[in-house]
CHARMM internal coordinates of N, CA and C (Angstrom, degrees):
IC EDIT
DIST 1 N 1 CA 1.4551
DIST 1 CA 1 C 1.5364
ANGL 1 N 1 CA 1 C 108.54
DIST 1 C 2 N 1.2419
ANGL 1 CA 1 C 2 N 124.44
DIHE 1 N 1 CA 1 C 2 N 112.86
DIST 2 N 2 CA 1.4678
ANGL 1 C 2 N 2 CA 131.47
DIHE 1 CA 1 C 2 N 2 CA 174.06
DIST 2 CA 2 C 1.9279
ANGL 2 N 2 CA 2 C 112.45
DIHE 1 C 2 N 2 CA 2 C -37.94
DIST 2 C 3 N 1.4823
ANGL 2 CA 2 C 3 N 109.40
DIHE 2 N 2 CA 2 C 3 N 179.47
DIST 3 N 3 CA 1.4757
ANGL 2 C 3 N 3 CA 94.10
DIHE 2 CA 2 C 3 N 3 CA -149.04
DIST 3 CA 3 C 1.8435
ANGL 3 N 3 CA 3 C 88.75
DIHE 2 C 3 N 3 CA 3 C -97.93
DIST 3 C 4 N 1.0426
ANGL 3 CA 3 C 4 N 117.60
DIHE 3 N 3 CA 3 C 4 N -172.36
DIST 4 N 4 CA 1.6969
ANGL 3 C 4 N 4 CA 102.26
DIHE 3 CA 3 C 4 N 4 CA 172.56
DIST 4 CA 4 C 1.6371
ANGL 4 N 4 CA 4 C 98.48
DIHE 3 C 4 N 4 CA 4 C -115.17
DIST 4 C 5 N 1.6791
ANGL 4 CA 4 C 5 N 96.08
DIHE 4 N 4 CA 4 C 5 N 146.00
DIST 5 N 5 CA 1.3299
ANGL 4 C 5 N 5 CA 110.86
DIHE 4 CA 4 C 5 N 5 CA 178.29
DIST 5 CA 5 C 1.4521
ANGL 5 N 5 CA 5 C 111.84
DIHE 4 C 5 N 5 CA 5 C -65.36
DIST 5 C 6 N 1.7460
ANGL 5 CA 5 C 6 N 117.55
DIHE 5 N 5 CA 5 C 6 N 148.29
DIST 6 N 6 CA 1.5868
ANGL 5 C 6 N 6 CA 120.02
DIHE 5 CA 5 C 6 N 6 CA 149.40
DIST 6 CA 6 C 1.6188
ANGL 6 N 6 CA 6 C 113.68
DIHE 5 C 6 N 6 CA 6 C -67.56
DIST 6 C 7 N 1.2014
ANGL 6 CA 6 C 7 N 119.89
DIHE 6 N 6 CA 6 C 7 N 166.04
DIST 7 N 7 CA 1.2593
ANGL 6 C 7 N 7 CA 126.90
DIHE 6 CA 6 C 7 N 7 CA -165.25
DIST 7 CA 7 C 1.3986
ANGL 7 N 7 CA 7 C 84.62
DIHE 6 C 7 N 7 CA 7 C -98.06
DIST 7 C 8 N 1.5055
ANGL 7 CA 7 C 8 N 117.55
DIHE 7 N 7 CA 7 C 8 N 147.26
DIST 8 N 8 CA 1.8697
ANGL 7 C 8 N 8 CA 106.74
DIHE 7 CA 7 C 8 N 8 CA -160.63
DIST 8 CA 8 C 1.8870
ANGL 8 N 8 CA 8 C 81.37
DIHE 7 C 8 N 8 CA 8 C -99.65
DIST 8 C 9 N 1.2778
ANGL 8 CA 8 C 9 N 125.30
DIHE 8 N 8 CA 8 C 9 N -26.36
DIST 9 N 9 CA 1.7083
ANGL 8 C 9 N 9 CA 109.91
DIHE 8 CA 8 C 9 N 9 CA -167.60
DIST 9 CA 9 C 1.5907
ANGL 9 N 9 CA 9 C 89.48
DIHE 8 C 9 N 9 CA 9 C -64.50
DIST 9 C 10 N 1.1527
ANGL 9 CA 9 C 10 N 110.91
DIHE 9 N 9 CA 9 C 10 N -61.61
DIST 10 N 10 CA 1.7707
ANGL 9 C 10 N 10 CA 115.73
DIHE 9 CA 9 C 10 N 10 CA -159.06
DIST 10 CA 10 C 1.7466
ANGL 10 N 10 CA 10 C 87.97
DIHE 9 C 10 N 10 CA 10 C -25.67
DIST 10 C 11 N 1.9161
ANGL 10 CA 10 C 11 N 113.20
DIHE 10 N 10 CA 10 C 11 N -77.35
DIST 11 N 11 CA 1.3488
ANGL 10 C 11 N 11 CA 120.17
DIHE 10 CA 10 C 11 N 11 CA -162.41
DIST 11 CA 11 C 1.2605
ANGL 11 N 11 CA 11 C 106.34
DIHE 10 C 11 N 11 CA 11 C -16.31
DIST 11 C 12 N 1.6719
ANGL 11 CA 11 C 12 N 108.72
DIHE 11 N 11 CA 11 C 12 N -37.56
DIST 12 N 12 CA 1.4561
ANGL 11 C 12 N 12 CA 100.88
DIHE 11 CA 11 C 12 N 12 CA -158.59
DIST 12 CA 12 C 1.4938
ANGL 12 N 12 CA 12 C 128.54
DIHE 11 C 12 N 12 CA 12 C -87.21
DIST 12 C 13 N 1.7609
ANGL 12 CA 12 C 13 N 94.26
DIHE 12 N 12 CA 12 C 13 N -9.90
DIST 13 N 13 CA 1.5730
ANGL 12 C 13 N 13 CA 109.85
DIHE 12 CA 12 C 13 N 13 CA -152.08
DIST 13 CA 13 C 1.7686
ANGL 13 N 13 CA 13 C 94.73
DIHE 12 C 13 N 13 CA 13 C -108.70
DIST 13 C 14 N 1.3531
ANGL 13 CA 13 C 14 N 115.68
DIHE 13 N 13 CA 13 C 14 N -7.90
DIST 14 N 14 CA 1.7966
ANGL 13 C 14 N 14 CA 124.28
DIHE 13 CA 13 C 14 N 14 CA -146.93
DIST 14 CA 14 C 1.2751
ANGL 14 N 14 CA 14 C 95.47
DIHE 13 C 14 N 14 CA 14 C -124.94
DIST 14 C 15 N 1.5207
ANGL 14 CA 14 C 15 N 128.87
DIHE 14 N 14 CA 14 C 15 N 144.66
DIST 15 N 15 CA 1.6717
ANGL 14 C 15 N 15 CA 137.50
DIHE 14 CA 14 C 15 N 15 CA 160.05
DIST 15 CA 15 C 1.4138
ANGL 15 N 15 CA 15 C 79.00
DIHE 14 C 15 N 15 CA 15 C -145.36
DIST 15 C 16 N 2.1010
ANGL 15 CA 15 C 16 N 96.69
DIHE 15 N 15 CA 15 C 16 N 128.29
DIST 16 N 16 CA 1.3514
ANGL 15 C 16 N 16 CA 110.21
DIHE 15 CA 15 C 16 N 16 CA 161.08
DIST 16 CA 16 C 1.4010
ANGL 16 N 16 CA 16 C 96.91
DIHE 15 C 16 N 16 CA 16 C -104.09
DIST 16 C 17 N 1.8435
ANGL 16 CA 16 C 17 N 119.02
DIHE 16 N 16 CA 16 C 17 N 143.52
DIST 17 N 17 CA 1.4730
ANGL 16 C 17 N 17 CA 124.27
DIHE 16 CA 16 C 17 N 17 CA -144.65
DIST 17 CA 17 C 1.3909
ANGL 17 N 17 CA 17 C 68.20
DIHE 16 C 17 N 17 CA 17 C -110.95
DIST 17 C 18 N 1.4265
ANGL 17 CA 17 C 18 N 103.06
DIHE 17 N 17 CA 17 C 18 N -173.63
DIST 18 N 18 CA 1.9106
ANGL 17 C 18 N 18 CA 131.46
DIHE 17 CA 17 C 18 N 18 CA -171.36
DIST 18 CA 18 C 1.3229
ANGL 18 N 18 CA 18 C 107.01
DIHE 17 C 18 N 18 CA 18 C -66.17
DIST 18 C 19 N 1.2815
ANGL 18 CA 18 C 19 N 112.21
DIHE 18 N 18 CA 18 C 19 N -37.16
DIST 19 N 19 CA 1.7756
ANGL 18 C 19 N 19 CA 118.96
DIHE 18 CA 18 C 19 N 19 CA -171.59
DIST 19 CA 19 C 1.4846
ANGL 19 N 19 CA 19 C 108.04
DIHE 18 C 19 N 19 CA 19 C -106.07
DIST 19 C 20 N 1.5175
ANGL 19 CA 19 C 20 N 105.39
DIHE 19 N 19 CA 19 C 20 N 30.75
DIST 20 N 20 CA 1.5302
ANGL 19 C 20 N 20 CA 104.78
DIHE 19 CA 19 C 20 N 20 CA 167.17
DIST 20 CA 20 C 1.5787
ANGL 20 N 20 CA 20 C 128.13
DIHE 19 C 20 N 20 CA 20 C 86.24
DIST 20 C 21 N 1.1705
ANGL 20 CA 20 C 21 N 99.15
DIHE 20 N 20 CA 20 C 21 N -17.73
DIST 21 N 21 CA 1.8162
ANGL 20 C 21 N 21 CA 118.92
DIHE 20 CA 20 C 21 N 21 CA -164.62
DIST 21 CA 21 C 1.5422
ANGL 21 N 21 CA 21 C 90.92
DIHE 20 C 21 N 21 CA 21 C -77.81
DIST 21 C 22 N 1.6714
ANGL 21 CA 21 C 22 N 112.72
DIHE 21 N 21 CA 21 C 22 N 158.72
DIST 22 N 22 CA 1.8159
ANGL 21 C 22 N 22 CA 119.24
DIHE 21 CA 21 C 22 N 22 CA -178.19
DIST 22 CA 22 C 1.6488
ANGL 22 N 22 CA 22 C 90.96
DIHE 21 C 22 N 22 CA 22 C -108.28
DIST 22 C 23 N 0.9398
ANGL 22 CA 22 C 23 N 123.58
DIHE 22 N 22 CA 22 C 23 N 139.29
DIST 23 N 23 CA 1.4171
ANGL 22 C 23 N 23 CA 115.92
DIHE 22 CA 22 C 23 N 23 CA -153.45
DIST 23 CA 23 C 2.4378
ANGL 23 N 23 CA 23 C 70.95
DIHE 22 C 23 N 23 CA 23 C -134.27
DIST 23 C 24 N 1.7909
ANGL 23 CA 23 C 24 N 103.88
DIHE 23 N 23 CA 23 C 24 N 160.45
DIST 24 N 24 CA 1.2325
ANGL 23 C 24 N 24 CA 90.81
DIHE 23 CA 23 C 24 N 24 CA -166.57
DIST 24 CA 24 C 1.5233
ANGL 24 N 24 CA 24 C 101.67
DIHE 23 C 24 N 24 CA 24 C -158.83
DIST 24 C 25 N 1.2743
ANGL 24 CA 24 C 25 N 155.26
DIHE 24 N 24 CA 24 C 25 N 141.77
DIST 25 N 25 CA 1.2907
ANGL 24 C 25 N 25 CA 146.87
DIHE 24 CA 24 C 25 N 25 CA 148.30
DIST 25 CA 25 C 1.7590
ANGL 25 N 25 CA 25 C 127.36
DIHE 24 C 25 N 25 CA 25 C -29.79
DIST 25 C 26 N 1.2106
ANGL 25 CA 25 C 26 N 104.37
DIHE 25 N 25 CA 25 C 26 N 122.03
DIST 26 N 26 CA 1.9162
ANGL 25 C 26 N 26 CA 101.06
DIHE 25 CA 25 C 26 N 26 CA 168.49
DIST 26 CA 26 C 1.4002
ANGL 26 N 26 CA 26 C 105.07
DIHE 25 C 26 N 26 CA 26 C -71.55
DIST 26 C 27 N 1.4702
ANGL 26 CA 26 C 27 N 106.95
DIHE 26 N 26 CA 26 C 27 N 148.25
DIST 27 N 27 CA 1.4839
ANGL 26 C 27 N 27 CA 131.23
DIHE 26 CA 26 C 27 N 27 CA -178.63
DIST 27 CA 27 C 2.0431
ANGL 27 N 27 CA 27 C 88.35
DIHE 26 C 27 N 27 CA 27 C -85.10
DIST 27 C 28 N 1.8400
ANGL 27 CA 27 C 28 N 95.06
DIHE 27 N 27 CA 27 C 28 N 153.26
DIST 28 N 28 CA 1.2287
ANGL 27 C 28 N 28 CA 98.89
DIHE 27 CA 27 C 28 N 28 CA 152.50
DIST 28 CA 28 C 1.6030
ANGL 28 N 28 CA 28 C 110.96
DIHE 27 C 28 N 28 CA 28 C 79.17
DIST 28 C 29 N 1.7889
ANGL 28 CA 28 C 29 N 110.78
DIHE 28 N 28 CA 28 C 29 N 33.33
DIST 29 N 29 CA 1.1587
ANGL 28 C 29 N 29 CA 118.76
DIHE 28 CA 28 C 29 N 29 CA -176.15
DIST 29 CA 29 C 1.6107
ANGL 29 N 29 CA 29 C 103.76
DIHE 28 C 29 N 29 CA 29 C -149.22
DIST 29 C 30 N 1.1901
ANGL 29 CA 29 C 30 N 111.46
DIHE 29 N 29 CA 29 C 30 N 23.72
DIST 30 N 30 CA 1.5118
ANGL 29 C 30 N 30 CA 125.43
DIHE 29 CA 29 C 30 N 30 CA 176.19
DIST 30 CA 30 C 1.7901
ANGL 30 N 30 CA 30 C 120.10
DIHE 29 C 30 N 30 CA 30 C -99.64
DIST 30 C 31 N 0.8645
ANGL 30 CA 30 C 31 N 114.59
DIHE 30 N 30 CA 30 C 31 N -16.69
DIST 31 N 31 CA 1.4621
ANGL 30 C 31 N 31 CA 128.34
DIHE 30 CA 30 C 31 N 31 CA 174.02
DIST 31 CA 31 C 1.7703
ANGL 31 N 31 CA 31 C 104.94
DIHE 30 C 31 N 31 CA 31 C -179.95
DIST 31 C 32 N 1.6469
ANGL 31 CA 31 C 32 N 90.76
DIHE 31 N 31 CA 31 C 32 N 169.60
DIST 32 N 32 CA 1.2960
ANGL 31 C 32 N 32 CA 109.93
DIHE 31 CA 31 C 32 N 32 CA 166.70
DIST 32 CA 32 C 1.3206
ANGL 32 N 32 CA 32 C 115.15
DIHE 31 C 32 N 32 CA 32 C 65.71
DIST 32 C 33 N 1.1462
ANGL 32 CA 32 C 33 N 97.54
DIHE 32 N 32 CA 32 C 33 N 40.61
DIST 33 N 33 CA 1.9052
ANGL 32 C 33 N 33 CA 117.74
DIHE 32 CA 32 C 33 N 33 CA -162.47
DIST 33 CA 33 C 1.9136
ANGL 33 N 33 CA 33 C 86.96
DIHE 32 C 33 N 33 CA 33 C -91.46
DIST 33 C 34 N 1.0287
ANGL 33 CA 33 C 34 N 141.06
DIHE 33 N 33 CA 33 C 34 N -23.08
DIST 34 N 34 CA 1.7968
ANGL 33 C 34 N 34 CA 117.78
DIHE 33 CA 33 C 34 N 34 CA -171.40
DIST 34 CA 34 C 1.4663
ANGL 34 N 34 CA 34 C 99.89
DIHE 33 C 34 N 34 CA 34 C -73.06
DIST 34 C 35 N 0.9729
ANGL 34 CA 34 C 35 N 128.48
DIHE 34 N 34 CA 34 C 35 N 7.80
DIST 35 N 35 CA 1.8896
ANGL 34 C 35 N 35 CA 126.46
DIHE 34 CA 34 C 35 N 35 CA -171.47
DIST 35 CA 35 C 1.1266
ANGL 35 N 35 CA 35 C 103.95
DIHE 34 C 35 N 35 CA 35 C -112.70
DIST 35 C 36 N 1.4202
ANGL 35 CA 35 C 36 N 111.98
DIHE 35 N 35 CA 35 C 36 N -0.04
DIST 36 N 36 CA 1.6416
ANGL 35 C 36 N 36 CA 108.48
DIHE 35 CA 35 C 36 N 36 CA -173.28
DIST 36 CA 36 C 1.4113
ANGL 36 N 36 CA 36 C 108.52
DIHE 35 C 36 N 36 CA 36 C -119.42
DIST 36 C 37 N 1.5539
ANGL 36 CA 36 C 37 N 128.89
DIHE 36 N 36 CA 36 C 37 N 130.56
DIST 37 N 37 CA 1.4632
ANGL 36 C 37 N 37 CA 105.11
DIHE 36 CA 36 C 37 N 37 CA 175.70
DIST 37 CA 37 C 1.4828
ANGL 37 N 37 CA 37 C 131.46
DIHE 36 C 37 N 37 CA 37 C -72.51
DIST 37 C 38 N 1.3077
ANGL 37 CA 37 C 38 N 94.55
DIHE 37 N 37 CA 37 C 38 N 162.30
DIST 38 N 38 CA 1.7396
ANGL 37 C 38 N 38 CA 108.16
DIHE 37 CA 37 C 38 N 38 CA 178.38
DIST 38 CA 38 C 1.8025
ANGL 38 N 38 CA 38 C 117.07
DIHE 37 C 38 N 38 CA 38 C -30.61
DIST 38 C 39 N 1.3220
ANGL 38 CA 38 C 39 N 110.64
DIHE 38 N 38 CA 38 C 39 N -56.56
DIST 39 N 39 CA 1.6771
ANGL 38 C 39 N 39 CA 129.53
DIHE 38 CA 38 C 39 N 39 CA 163.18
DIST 39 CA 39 C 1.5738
ANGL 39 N 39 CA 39 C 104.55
DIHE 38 C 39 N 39 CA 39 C -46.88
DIST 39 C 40 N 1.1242
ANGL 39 CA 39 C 40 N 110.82
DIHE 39 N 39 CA 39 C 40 N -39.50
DIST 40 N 40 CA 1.5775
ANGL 39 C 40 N 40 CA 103.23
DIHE 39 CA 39 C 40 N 40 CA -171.60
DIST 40 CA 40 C 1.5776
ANGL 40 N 40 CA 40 C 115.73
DIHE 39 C 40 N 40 CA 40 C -77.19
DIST 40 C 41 N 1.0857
ANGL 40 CA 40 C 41 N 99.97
DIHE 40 N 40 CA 40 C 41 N -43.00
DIST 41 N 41 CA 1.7281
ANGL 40 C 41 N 41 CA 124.31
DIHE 40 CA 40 C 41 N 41 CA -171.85
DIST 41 CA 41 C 1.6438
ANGL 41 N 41 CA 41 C 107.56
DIHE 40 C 41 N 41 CA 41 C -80.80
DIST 41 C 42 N 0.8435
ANGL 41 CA 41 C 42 N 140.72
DIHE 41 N 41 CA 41 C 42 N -3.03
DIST 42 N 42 CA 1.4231
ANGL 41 C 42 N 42 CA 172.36
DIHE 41 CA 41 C 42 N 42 CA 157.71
DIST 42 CA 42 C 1.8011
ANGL 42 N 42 CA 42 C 93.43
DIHE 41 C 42 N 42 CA 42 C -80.67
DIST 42 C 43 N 1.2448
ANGL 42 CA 42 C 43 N 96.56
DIHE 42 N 42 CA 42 C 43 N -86.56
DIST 43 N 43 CA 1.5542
ANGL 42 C 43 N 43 CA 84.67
DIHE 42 CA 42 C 43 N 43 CA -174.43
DIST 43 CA 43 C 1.5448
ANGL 43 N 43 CA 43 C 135.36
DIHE 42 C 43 N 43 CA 43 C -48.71
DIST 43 C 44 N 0.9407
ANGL 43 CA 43 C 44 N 103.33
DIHE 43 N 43 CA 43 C 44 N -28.55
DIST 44 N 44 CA 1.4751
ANGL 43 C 44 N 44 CA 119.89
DIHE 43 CA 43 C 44 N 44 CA -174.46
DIST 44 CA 44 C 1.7951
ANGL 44 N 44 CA 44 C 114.84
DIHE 43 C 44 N 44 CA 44 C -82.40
DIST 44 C 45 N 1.3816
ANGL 44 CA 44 C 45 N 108.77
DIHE 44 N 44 CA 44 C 45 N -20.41
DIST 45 N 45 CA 1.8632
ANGL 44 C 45 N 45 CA 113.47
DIHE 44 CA 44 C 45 N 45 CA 174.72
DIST 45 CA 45 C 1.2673
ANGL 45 N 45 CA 45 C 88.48
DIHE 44 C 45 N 45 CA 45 C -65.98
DIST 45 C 46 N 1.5021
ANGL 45 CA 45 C 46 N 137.95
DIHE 45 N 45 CA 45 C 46 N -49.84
DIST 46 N 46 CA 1.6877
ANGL 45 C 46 N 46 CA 114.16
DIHE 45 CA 45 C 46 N 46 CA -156.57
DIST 46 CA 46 C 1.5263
ANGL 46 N 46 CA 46 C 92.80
DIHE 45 C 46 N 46 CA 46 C -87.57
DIST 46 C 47 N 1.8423
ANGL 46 CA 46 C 47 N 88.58
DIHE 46 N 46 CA 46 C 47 N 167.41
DIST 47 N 47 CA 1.3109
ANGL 46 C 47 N 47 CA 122.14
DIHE 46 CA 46 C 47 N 47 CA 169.73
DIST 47 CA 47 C 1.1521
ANGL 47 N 47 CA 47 C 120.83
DIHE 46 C 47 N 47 CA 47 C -62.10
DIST 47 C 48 N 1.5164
ANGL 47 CA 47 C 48 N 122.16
DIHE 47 N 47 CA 47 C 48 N 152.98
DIST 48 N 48 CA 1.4966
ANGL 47 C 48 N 48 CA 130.82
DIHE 47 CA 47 C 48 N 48 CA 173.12
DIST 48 CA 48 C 1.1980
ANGL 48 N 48 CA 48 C 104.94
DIHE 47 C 48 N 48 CA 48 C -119.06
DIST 48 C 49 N 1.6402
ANGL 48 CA 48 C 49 N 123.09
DIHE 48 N 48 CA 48 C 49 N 177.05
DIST 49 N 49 CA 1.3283
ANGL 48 C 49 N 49 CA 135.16
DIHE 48 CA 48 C 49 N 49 CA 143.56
DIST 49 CA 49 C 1.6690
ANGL 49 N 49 CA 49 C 123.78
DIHE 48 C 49 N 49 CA 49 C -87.51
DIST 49 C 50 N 1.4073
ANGL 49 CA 49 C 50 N 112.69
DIHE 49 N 49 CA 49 C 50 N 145.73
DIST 50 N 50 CA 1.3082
ANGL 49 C 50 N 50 CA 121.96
DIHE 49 CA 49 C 50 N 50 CA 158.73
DIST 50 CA 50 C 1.6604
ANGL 50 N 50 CA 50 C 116.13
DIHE 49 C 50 N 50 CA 50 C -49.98
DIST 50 C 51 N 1.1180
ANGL 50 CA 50 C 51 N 105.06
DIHE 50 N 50 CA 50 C 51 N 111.23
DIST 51 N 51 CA 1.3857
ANGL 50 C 51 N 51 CA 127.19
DIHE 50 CA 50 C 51 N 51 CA 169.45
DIST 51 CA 51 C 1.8603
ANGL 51 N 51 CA 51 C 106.48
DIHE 50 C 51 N 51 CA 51 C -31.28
DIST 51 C 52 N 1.4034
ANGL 51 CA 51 C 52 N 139.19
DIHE 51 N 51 CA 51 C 52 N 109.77
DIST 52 N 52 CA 1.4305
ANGL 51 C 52 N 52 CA 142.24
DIHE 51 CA 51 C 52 N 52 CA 172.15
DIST 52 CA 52 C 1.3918
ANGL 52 N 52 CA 52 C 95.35
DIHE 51 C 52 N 52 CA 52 C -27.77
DIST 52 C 53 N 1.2905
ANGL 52 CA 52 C 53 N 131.72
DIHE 52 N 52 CA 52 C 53 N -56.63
DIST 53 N 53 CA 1.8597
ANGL 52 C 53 N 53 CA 119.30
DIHE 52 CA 52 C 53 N 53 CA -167.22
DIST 53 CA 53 C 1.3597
ANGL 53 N 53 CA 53 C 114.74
DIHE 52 C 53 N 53 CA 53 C -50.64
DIST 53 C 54 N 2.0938
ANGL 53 CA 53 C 54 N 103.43
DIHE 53 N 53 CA 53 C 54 N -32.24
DIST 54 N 54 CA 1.5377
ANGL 53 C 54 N 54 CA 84.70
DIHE 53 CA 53 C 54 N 54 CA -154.75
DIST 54 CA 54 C 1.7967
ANGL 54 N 54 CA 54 C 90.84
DIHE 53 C 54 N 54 CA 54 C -109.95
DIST 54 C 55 N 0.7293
ANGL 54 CA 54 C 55 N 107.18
DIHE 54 N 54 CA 54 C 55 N 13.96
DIST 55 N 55 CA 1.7451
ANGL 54 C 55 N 55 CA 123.98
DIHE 54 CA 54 C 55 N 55 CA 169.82
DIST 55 CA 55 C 1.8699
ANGL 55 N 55 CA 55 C 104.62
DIHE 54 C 55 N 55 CA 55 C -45.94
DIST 55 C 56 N 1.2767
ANGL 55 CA 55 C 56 N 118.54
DIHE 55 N 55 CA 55 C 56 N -53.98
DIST 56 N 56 CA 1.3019
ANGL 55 C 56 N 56 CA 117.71
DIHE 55 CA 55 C 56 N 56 CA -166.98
DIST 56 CA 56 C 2.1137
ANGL 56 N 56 CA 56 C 99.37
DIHE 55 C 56 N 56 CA 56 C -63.30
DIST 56 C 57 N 1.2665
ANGL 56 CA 56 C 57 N 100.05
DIHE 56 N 56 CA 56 C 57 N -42.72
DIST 57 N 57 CA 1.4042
ANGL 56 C 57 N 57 CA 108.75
DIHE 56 CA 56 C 57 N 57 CA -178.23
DIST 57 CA 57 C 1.1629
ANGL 57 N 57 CA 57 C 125.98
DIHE 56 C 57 N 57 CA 57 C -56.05
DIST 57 C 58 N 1.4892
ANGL 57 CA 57 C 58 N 109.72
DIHE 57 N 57 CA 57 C 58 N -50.65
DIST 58 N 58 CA 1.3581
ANGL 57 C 58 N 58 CA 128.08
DIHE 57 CA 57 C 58 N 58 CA -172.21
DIST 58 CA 58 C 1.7979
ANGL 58 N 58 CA 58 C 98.30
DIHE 57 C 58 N 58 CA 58 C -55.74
DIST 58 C 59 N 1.4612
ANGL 58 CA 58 C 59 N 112.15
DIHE 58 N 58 CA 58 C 59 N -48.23
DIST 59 N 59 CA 1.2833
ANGL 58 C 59 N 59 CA 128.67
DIHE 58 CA 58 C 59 N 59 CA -151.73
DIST 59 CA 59 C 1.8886
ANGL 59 N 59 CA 59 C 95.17
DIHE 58 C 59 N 59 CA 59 C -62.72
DIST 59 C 60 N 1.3381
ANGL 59 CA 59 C 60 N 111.81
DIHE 59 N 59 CA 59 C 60 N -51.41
DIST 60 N 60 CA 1.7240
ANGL 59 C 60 N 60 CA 149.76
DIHE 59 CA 59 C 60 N 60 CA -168.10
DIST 60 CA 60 C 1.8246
ANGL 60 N 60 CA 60 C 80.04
DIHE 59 C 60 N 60 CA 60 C -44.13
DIST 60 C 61 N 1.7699
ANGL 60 CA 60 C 61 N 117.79
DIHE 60 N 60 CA 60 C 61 N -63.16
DIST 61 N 61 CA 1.2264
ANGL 60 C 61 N 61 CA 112.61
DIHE 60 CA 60 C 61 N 61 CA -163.43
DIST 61 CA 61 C 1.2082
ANGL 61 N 61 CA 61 C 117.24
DIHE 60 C 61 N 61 CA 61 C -83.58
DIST 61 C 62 N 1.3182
ANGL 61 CA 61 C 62 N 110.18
DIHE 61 N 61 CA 61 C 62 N -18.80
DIST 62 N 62 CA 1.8267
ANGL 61 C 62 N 62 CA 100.93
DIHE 61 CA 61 C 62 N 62 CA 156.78
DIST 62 CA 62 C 1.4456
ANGL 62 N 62 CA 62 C 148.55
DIHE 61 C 62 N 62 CA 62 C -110.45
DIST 62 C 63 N 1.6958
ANGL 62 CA 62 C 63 N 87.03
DIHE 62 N 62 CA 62 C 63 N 33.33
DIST 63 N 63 CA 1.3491
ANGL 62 C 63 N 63 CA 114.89
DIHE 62 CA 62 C 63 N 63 CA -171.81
DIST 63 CA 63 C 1.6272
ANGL 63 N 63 CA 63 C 129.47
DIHE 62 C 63 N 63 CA 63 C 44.63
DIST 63 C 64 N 1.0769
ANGL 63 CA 63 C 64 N 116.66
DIHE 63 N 63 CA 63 C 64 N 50.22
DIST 64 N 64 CA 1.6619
ANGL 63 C 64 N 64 CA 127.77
DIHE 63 CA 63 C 64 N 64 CA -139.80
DIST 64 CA 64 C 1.6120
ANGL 64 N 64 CA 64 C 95.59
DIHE 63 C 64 N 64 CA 64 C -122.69
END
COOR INIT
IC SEED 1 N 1 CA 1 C
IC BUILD
């Protein structure tokens, strides 16, 4: 049986870090940033983690 593909968006959207965790981009930092405050826009350049619920999923699309 051939091998199963990664989902090529995930590759793009997903970094699994050293200790296993799916580490991921914040939404809502691509434009239209003067409506947003300074605190907010700040917050939103760093990285997050994948939420534990959607952890099993994330994993499903990158065959991991």
């Amino acid at each position: 049986m051939p091998k199963m593909k990664s989902n090529s968006a995930a590759k793009k959207r997903f970094k699994i870090t050293a200790t296993g965790k799916i580490s991921r981009r914040r939404a809502f930092h691509r434009h239209i940033l003067m409506g947003k405050s300074a605190k907010r826009r700040r917050r939103l350049c760093h990285d997050a983690f994948v939420a534990a619920s959607d952890v099993p999923n994330v994993r499903y699309l990158l065959n991991v």
